[in-house]
N, C-alpha and C positions, 0 to 999 in steps of 0.2 A: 367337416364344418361344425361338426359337435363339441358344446361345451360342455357334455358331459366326460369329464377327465375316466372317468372309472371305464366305459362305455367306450369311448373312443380308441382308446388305447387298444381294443377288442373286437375292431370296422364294425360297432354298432352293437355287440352282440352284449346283451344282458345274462343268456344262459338259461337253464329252466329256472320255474319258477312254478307254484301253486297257487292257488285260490289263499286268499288273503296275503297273500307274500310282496305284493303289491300297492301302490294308493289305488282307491277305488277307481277312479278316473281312468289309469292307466289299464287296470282288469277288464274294464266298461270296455274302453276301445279296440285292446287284444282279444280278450278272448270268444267275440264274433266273429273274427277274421278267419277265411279258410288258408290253409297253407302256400307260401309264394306270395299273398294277398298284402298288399300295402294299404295303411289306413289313411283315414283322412286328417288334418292338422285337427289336436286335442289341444286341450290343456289341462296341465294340472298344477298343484300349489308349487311344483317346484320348476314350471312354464311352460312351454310349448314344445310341442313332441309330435311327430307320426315314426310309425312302427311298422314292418314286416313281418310276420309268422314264419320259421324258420320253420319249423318242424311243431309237431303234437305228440305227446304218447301220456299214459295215465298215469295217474299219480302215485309215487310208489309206496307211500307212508311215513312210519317211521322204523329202524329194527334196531336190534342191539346184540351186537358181539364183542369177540375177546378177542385179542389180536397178540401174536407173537410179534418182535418188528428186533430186526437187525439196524442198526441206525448206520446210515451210510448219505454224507453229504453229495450232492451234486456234482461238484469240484474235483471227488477225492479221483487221488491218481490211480490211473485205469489200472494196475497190481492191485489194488486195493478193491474196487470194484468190480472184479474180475473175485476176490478169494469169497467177497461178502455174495456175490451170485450163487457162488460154487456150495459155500455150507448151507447157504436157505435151500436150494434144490435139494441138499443132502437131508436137512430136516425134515424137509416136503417127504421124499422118502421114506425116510422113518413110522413118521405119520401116516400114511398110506397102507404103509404095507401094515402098522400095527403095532410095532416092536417098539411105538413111544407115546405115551397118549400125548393127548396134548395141552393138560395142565400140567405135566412134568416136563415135557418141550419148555412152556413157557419161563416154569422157576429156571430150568437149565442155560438158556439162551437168552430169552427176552433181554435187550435192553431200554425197554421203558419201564425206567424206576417209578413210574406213578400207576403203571396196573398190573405191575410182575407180582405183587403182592396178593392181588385179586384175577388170579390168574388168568391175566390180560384183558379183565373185562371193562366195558368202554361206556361212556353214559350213552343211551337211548338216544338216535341221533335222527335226521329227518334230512329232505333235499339242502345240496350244497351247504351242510354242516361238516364234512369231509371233504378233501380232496377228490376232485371228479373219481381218478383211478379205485381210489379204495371206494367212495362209497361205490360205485358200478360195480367191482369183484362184490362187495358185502349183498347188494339187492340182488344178485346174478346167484346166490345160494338160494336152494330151495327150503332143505328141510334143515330145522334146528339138530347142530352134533354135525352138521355138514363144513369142510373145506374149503377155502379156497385155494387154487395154485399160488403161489409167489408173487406178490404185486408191489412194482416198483411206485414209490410216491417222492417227491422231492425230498423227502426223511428219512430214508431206508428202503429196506424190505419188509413187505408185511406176509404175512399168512393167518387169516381171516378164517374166525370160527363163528361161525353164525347158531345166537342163544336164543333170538326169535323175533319175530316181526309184528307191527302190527299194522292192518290195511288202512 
């Protein structure tokens, strides 16, 4: 029964969100709520609202990596899909065992012509500025010069290097 198109489309679900990421109003009435907890009718400048808490976990920052990415559409025919798995695994490899760094991985392979140049480095990014998949592999590295495995995003394949974080 929601007129929120963005919202609805998604049985209600907003997604995460931080401290100021919100109208005040909407912060005010989430972020008291314990988990499962339904709020009472708010309003805010864009109308009337109540909310659920879905879930809690802490904020994760901001971080910033370089990313290799095989660019491989949604659509493409499963031959295709199947060979672009096959060489990112194979990279993955390489990089692992050591036999390729991985700013020479990226001039080699990468096709994102906007950070193959700056070997695959990505502007400084924060909650839901990424695609759920990539940013969760990118926050899920620990230390900077660290890997990730292969991560599929509606754009390709990535392999995530994580250059450092900030809390």
């Amino acid at each position: 029964l929601s007129d929120d198109s963005y919202s609805a489309k998604k049985k209600g679900s907003l997604g995460w969100f931080n401290v100021f990421g919100m109208v005040y109003e909407f912060e005010s009435a989430v972020y008291g709520l314990e988990v499962e907890e339904i709020s009472k009718v708010f309003k805010t400048p864009f109308g009337y609202h109540f909310a659920r808490l879905d879930a809690k976990r802490p904020a994760r920052g901001k971080a910033t990596v370089a990313h290799l990415m095989l660019m491989l559409p949604e659509d493409a025919e499963p031959s295709v899909q199947a060979e672009t798995e096959r060489k990112i695994k194979e990279i993955h490899e390489m990089l692992t065992a050591g036999t390729l760094s991985f700013g020479n991985a990226v001039l080699q392979f990468s096709e994102d012509k906007t950070t193959k140049g700056r070997g695959g480095l990505l502007p400084e990014f924060g909650l839901n500025d990424m695609v759920g998949s990539f940013e969760d592999a990118a926050f899920a590295l620990q230390d900077s010069g660290a890997i990730s495995a292969p991560v599929r995003t509606p754009y390709g394949w990535h392999i995530i290097q994580l250059v450092g974080k900030q809390p």
